[in-house]
KOLMAR-821372 format. One record per atom (N, C-alpha, C, CB): x, y, z. Coordinates in steps of 0.2 Angstrom, whole numbers, plus 5000, padded with zeros to 4 digits. Glycine has a CB too. Example, Ala and Ser with C-alpha at 12.3 -4.5 7.8 and 13.67 -1.06 7.14 Angstrom:
<nodes>
506649725039/506249785039/506649845039/505749785045/506449895035/506849955036/506450005039/507049975029/
</nodes>
This chain:
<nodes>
488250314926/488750254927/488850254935/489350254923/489050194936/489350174945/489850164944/489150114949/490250224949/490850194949/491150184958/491350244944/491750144959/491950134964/492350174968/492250104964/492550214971/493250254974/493450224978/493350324977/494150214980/494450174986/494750214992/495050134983/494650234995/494550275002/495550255007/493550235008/495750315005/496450285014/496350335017/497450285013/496850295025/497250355027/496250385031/497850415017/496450455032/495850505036/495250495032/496050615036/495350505025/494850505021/494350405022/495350525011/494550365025/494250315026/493950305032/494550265024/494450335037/494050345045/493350375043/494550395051/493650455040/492950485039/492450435037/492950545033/492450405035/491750375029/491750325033/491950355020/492350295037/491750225040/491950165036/490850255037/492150175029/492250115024/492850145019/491550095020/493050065017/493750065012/493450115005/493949955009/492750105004/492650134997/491850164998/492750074991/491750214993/491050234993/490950234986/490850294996/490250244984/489950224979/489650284975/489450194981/489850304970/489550334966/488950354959/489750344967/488550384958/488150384954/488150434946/487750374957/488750434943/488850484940/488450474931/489650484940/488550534927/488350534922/488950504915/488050594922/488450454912/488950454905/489650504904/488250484899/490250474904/490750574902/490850604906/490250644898/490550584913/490850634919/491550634919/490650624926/491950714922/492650724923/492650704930/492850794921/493450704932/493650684937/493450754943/494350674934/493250804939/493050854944/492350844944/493350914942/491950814941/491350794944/491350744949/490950764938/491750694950/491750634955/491950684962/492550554951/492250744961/492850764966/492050794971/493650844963/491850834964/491450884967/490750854972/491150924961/490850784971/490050754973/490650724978/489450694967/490850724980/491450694986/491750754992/492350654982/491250824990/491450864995/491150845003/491250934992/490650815001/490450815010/490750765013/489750805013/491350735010/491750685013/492650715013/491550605010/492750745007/493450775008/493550855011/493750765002/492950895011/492650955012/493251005013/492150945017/493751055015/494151085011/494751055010/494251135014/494751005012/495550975009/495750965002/495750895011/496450965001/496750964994/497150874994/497451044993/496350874989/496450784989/496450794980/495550734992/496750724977/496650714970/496550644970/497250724966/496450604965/496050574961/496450524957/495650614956/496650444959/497150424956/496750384952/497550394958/496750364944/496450334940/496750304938/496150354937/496550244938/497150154937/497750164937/497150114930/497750194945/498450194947/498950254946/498850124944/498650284943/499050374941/498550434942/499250374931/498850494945/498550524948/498350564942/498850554953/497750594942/497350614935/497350704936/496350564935/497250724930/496750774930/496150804929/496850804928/496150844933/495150884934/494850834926/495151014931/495150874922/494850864917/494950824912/494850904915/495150754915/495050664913/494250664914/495650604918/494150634909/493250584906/493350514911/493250544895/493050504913/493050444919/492650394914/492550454928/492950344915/492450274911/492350224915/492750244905/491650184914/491350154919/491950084922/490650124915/492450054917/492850024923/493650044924/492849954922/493550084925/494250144928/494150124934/494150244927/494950104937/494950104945/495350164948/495350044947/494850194953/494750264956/495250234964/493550294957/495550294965/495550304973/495550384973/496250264978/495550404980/495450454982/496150474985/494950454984/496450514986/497150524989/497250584993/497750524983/497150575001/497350635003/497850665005/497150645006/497850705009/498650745008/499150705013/498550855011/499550695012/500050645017/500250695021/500550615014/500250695030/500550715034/501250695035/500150705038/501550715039/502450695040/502750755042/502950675032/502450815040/503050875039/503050905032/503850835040/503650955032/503850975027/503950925020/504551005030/503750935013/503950905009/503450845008/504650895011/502950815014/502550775014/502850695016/502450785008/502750635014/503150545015/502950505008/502750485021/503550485007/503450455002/503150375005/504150464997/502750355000/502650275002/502750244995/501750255006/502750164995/502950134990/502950074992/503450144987/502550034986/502349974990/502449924982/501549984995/502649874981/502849824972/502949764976/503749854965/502749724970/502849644971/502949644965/502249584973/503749594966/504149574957/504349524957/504649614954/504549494952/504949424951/505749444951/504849404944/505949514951/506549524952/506849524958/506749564949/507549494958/507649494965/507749574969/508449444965/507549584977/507349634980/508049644983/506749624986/508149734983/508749754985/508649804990/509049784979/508849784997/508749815002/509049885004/508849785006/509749895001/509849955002/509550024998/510449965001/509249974990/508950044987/508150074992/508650014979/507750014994/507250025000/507450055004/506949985003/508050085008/508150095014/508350165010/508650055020/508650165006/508750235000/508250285000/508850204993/507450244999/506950284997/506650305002/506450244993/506750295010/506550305014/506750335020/506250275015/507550355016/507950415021/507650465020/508650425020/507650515024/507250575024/507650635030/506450545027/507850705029/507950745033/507750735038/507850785031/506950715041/506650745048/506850665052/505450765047/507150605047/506750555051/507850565055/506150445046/507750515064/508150525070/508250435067/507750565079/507850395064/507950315063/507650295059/507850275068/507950245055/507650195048/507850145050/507850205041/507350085048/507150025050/507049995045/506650025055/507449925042/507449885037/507349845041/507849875032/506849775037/506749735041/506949675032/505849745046/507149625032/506949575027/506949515031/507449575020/506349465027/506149405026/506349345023/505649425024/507049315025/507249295018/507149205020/508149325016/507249175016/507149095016/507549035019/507149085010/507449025023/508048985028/507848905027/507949015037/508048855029/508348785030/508048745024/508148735038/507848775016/507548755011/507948775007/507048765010/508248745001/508448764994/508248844992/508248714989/507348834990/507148884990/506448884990/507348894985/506048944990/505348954990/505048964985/505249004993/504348944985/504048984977/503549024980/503648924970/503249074979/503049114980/502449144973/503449134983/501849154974/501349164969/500849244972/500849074968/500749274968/500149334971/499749354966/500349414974/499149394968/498949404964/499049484964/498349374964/499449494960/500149564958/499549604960/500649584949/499149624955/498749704955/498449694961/498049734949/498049654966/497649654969/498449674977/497049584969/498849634975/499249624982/499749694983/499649544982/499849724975/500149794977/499549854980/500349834970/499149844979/498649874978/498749864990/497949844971/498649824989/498449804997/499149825001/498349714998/499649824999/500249825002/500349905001/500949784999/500149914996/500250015000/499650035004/500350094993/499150015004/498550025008/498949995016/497749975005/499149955017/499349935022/500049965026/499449885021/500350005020/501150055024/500850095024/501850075022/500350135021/499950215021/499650215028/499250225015/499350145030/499050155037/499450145043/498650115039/500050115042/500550115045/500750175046/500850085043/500950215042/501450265043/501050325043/501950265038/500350335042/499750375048/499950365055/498950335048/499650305056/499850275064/500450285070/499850215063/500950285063/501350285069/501750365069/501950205070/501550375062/501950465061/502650445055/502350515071/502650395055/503150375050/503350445044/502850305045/503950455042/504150525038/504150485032/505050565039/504150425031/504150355024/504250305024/504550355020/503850255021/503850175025/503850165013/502950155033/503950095016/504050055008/504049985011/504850065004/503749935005/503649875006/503849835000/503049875008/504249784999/504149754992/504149674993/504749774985/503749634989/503749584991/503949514984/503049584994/504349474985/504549454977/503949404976/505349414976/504049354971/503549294967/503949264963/502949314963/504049204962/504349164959/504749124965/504749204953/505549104962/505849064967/506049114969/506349014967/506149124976/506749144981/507249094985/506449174985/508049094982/508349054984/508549064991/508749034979/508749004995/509049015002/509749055003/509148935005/509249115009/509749155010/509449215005/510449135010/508949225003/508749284998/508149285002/508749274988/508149404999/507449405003/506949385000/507249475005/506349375001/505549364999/505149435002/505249295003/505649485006/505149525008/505549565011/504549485013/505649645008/505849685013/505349765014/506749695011/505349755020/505049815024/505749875025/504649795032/505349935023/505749995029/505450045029/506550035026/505550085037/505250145038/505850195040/504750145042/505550245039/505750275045/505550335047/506250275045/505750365054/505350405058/505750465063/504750355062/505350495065/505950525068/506250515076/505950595069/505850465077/506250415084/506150345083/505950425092/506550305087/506350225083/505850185087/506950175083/505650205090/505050165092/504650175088/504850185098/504550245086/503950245080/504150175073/504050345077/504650215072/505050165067/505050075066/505750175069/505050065073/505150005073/504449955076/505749995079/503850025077/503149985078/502949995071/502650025083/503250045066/502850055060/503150005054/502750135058/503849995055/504149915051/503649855055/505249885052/503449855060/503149785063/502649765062/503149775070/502249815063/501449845060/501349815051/501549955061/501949835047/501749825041/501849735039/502149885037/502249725041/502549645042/502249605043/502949625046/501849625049/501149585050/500549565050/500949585051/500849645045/500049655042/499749615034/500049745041/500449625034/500649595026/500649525027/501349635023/500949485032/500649425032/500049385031/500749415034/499749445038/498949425036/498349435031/498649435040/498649505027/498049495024/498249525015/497249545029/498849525013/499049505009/499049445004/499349525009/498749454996/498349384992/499149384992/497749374984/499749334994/500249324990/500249244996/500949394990/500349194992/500549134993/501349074994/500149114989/501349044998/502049014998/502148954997/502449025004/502448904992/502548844990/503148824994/502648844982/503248785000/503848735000/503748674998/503948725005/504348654996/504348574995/503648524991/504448545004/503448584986/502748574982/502048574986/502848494979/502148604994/501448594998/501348694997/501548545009/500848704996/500348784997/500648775007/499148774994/500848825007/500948815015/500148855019/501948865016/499948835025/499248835027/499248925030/499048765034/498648935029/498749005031/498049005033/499049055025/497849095035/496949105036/496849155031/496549115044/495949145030/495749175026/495649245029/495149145023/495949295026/495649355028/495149395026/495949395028/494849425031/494149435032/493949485025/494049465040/493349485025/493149515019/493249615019/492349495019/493249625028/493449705030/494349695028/493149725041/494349665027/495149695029/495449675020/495749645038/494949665017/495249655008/495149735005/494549585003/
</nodes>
């Protein structure tokens, strides 16, 4: 069978690309997929998320199982937590800035996106693909800039005026880092996150992002 892995973080620089390709047998375990991925993760202590939950060795892979590869998160002691959700419920900025306080980090940096001179917004994504993209997007962030933990959540449905649609937070152990690695993801997340915005019944105009950066 063919299957996909989805590549972050060092493990995708290595390779060059978001995903590599594999050619496994009927029944293969998760430690078969690992083992044929040594010349690309080669001593590192990586694991194996399978549709979205990190598996064991000895989980049976099936032909449409969605695979990533997960390497070891740098930060420090203890590792970074990232976290990234799109919901219909309304977004609560202090629990985000909650999840990404950390001992090592000297600053944390919330940022929210909320709806101004309109009643309200409608907002639409396509959830699995656009979670999926929003933590690919703070995981490179918070590579980049050394972030200790960064988080992203984005809502769907109405958002009424004066409520967030979007809150970011990192943080790091100076704020510059901090405040390039909340800017970094914000941006990032505008451009090339599938989530869409309804005002006043018009799709508001946007660009297509590229096929590298999906």
């Amino acid at each position: 069978m063919r299957v996909q892995i989805r590549l972050f973080a060092a493990l995708r620089d290595r390779a060059g690309a978001d995903e590599v390709t594999l050619e496994l047998a009927d029944g293969a375990l998760v430690s078969d997929a690992l083992a044929e991925l040594r010349w690309l993760t080669g001593e590192a202590s990586v694991v194996m998320a399978v549709n979205r939950e990190y598996a064991t060795a000895d989980l049976t892979l099936q032909p449409d199982d969605e695979l990533a590869l997960i390497p070891p998160v740098s930060g420090g002691a203890g590792g970074r937590s990232l976290h990234a959700r799109v919901s219909a419920q309304p977004l609560d900025p202090n629990a985000l800035t909650a999840r990404v306080t950390d001992p090592r980090a000297g600053a944390v940096v919330t940022f929210l996106g909320v709806t101004r001179e309109v009643p309200a917004l409608e907002y639409e994504a396509y959830v699995e693909m656009a979670e999926r993209k929003l933590l690919a997007i703070v995981a490179a962030a918070a590579e980049r800039h050394g972030l200790c933990s960064a988080a992203a959540e984005h809502r769907i449905g109405t958002v009424h005026l004066s409520e967030p649609s979007v809150v970011i937070a990192a943080s790091a152990p100076h704020r510059e880092a901090a405040f390039a690695g909340a800017r970094e993801i914000i941006d990032t997340l505008k451009a090339e996150a599938p989530i869409w915005k309804r005002e006043a019944g018009e799709w508001a105009a946007g660009t297509s992002p590229s096929a590298e950066t999906m």
